[in-house]
C-alpha positions in Angstrom: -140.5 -12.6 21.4 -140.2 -12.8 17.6 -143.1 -13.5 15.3 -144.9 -16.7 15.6 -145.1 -18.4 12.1 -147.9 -21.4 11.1 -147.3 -24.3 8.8 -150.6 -25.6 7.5 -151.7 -27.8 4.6 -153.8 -31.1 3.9 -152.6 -34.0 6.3 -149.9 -36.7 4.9 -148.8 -33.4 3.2 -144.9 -33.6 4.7 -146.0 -30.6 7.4 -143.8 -33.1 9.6 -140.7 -32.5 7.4 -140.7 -29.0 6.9 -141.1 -28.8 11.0 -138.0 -31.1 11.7 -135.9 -28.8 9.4 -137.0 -25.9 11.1 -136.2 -27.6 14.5 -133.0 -28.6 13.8 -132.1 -24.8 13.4 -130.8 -23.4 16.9 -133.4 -20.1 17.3 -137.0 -22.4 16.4 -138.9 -24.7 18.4 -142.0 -26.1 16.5 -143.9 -28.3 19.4 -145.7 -31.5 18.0 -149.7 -30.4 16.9 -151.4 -27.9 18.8 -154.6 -28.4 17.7 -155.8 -26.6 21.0 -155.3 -23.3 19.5 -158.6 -23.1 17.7 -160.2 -26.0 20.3 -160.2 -23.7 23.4 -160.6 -20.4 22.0 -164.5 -19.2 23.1 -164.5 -16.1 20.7 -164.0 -13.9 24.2 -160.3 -12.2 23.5 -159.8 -12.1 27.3 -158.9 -14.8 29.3 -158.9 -15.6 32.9 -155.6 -16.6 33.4 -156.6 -20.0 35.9 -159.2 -20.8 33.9 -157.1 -21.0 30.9 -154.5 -22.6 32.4 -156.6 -25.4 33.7 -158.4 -26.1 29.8 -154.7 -26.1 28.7 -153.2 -28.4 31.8 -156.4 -31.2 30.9 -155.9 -31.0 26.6 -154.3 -34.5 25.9 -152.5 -32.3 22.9 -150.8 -30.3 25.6 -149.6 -33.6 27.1 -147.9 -34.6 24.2 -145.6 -31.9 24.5 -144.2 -33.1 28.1 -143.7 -29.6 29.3 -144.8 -29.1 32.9 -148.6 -26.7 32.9 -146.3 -25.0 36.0 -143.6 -23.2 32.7 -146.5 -21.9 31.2 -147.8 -20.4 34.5 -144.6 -18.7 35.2 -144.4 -17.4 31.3 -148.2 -15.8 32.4 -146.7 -14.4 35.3 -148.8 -12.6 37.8 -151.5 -12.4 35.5 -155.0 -13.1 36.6 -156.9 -11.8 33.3 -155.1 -11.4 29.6 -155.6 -11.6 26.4 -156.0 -15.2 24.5 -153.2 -14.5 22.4 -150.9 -13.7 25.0 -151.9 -16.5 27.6 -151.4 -18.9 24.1 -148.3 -17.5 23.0 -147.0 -17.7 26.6 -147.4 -21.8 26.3 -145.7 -21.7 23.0 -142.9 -19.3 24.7 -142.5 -22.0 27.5 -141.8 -24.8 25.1 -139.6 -22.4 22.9 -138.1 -21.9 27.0 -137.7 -25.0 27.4 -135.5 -26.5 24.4 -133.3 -23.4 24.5 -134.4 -21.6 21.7 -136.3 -18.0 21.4 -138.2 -18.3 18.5 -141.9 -20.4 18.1 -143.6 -21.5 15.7 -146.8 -24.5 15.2 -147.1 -27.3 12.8 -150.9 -28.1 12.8 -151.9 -29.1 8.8 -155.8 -29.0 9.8 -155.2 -25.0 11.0 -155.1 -24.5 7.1 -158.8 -24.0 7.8 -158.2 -21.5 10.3 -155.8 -18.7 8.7 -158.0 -15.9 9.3 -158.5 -16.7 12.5 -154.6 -16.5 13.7 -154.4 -13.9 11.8 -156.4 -12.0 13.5 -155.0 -13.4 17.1 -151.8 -12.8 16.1 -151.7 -9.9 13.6 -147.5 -10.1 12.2 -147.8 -14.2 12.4 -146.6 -15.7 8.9 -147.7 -18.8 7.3 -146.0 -21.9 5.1 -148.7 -23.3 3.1 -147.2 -26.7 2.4 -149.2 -28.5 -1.0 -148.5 -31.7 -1.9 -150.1 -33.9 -5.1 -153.2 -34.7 -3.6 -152.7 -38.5 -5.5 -149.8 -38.9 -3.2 -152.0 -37.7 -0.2 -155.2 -40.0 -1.0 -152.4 -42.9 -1.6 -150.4 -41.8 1.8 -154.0 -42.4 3.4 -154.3 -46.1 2.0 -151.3 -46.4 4.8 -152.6 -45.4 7.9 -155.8 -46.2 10.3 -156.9 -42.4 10.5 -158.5 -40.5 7.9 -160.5 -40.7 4.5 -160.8 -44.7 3.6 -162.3 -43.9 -0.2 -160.8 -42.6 -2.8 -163.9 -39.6 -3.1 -163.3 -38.3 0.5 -159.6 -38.0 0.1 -159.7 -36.1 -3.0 -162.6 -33.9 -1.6 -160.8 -33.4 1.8 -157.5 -32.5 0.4 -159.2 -30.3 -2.4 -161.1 -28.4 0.6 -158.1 -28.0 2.5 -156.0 -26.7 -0.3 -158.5 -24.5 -1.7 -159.1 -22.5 1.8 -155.5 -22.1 2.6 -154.7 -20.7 -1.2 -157.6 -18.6 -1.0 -157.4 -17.2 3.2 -153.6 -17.1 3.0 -153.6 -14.8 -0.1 -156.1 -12.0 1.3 -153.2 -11.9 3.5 -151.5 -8.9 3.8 -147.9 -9.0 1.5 -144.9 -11.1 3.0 -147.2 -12.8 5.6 -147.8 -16.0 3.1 -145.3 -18.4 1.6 -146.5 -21.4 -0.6 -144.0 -24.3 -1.2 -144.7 -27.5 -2.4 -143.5 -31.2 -0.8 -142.1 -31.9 -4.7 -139.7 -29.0 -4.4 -138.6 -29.3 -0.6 -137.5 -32.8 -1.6 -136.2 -31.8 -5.0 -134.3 -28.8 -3.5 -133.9 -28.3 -0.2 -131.7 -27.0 0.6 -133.1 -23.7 -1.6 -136.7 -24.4 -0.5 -135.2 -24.0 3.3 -133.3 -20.9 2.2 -136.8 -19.3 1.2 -138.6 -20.5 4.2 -135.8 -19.0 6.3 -135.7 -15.5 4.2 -139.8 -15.5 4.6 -139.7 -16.0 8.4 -136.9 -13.7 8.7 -134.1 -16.1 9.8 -130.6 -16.7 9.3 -130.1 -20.2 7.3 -128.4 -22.3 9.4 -126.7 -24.8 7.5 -127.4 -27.5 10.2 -130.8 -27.2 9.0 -130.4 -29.8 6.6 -129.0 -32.3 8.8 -132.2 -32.6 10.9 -132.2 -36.1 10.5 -129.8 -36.0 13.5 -130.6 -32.6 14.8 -134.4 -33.0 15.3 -134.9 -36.4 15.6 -135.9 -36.5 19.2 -138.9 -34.5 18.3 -140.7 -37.1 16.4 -143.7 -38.5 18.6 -144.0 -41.8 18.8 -147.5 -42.1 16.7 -145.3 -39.9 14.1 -142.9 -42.4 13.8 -145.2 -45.8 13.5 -147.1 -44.3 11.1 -144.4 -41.6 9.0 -141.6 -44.7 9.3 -139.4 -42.4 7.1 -140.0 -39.3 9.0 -136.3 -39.4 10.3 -134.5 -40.2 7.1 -134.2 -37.8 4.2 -136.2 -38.7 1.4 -134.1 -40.1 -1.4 -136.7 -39.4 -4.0 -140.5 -38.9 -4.0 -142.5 -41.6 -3.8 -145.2 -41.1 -7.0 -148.3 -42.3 -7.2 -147.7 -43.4 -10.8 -146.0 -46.1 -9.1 -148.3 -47.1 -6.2 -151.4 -45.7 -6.9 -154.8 -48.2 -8.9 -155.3 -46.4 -12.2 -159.0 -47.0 -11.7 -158.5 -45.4 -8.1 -156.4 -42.1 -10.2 -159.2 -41.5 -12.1 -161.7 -41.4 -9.1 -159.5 -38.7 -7.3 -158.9 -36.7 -10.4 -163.1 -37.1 -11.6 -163.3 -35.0 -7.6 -160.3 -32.8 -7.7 -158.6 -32.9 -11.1 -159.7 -28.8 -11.5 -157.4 -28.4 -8.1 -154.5 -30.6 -9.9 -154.5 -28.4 -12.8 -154.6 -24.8 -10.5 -151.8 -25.4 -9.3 -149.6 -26.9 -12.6 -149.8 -30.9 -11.4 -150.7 -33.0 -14.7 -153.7 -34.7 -14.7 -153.4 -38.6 -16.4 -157.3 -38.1 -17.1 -158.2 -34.7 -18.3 -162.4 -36.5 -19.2 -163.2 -38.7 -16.1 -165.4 -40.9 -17.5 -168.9 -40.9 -16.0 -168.4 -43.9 -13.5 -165.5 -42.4 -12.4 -167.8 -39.2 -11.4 -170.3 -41.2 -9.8 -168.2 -43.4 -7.4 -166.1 -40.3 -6.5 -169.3 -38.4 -5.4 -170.8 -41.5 -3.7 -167.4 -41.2 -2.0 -166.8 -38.2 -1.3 -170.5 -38.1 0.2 -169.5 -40.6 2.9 -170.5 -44.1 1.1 -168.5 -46.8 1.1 -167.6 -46.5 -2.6 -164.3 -46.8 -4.1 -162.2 -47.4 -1.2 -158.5 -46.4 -0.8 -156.0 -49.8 -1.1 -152.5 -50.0 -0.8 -151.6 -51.8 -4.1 -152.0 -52.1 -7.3 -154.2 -55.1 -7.2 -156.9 -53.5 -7.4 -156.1 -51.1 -10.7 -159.6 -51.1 -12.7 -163.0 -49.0 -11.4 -164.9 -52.7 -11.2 -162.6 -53.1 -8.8 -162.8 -49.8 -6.5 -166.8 -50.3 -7.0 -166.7 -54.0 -6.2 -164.8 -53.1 -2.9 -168.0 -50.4 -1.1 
């Protein structure tokens, strides 16, 4: 089979939309988050092949892919001991199987923390490290029941997350690491996809860009109720300028305005004031302190402090 690739990145960072493009060409299947990669590997690279099969069979990620545990048996074959890599890629071969195509590849943002590790497991795999203005990510947060709920942990999380795929993916060895940006996949993409596709080493398929239609049975159910969009190409990008508290700006930027600036995103407070430090460290320490809202109501720091 041809090499696996990884897209990773902070969550709410459009991993979702980069996967639907790359589903809608006719060679890729990306399966909905793995997340079981890294979950049931023991640090042993060899595998009884029952054993593994039954961990996989019972991981309520696995389920979400509705492909029988019986195709990934008969991917294994008559296997009774192999290595994890192999008895993992065979369940990503058997999805791959199963909608026709002959290439895999997984869409898991939180495996950002895990490069070196599939790396290593899978030593020609290439990786999409997808960024997006970590303003827009705190504010895509204010939106859902999951995740970071203050302004602090957001901006620490997605800060985290950016900084250990940036750093992990570029100790890679050369053409095994792509960065792209949301901004410019919705700007562009038809060139962005072009990239991607020269990076994994794929034809560009022009249908590619029509994955509104082409992928759209892929989207989960808990995608769609809470990425309403997911299926409709993005017209423009939606800017925390225009959604996002000043007062709650200035939090995210007083935790992760340094990451902003790495990577060329301009800051509206280069001098956080102090307060501003204080309730994004309260919050990004687990406190109730400056909490994520989904207007502009709330636009002052009185505000984000009055609301711990």
């Amino acid at each position: 089979m041809p090499t696996p690739f990884f897209i990773v990145g902070s969550a709410r960072s459009g991993t979702t939309l980069l996967r639907l493009i790359l589903n809608a060409h006719p060679d890729v299947a990306v399966p909905p988050e793995s997340r079981f990669i890294v979950e049931l590997f023991t640090g042993d690279d060899d595998v009884d092949a029952r054993a593994f099969l039954d961990r996989l069979g019972a991981h309520h990620r696995f389920h979400t892919w509705e492909l029988p545990i019986e195709a990934v048996r008969e991917e294994i074959g008559d296997a009774t001991r192999l290595p994890y890599a192999e008895a993992m890629g065979a369940a990503f071969r058997a999805y791959a199987r199963d909608h026709g195509k002959s290439r895999w590849g997984d869409k898991t943002p939180r495996h950002v923390e895990h490069i070196p590790l599939l790396a290593g497991l899978w030593p020609a795999a290439r990786f999409i490290h997808l960024i997006r203005d970590g303003r827009d990510v705190a504010r895509s947060y204010a939106d859902v029941p999951f995740g970071p709920k203050t302004v602090g942990k957001a901006a620490k999380l997605w800060a985290d997350r950016v900084r250990t795929g940036i750093r992990d993916g570029r100790r890679l060895e050369q053409g095994r690491y792509l960065e792209i940006t949301y901004e410019d996949l919705v700007d562009d993409a038809e060139g962005e996809t072009k990239d991607v596709c020269d990076f994994l080493q794929l034809d560009f398929d022009s249908g590619m860009l029509d994955y509104t239609e082409r992928a759209r049975d892929s989207v989960l159910p808990r995608a769609s109720m809470y990425n309403p969009n997911v299926t409709q190409k993005p017209s423009r990008i939606r800017s925390w300028h225009e959604s996002m508290a000043r007062g709650q700006v200035e939090i995210f930027e007083a935790v992760a305005g340094d990451v902003l600036s790495e990577l060329g995103y301009e800051r509206a407070f280069p001098e956080p004031s102090s307060k501003a430090r204080l309730i994004g460290k309260l919050g990004a320490a687990g406190l109730p302190f400056g909490r994520l809202k989904g207007s502009r109501k709330s636009s002052d720091l009185g505000a984000a402090r009055e609301d711990r």
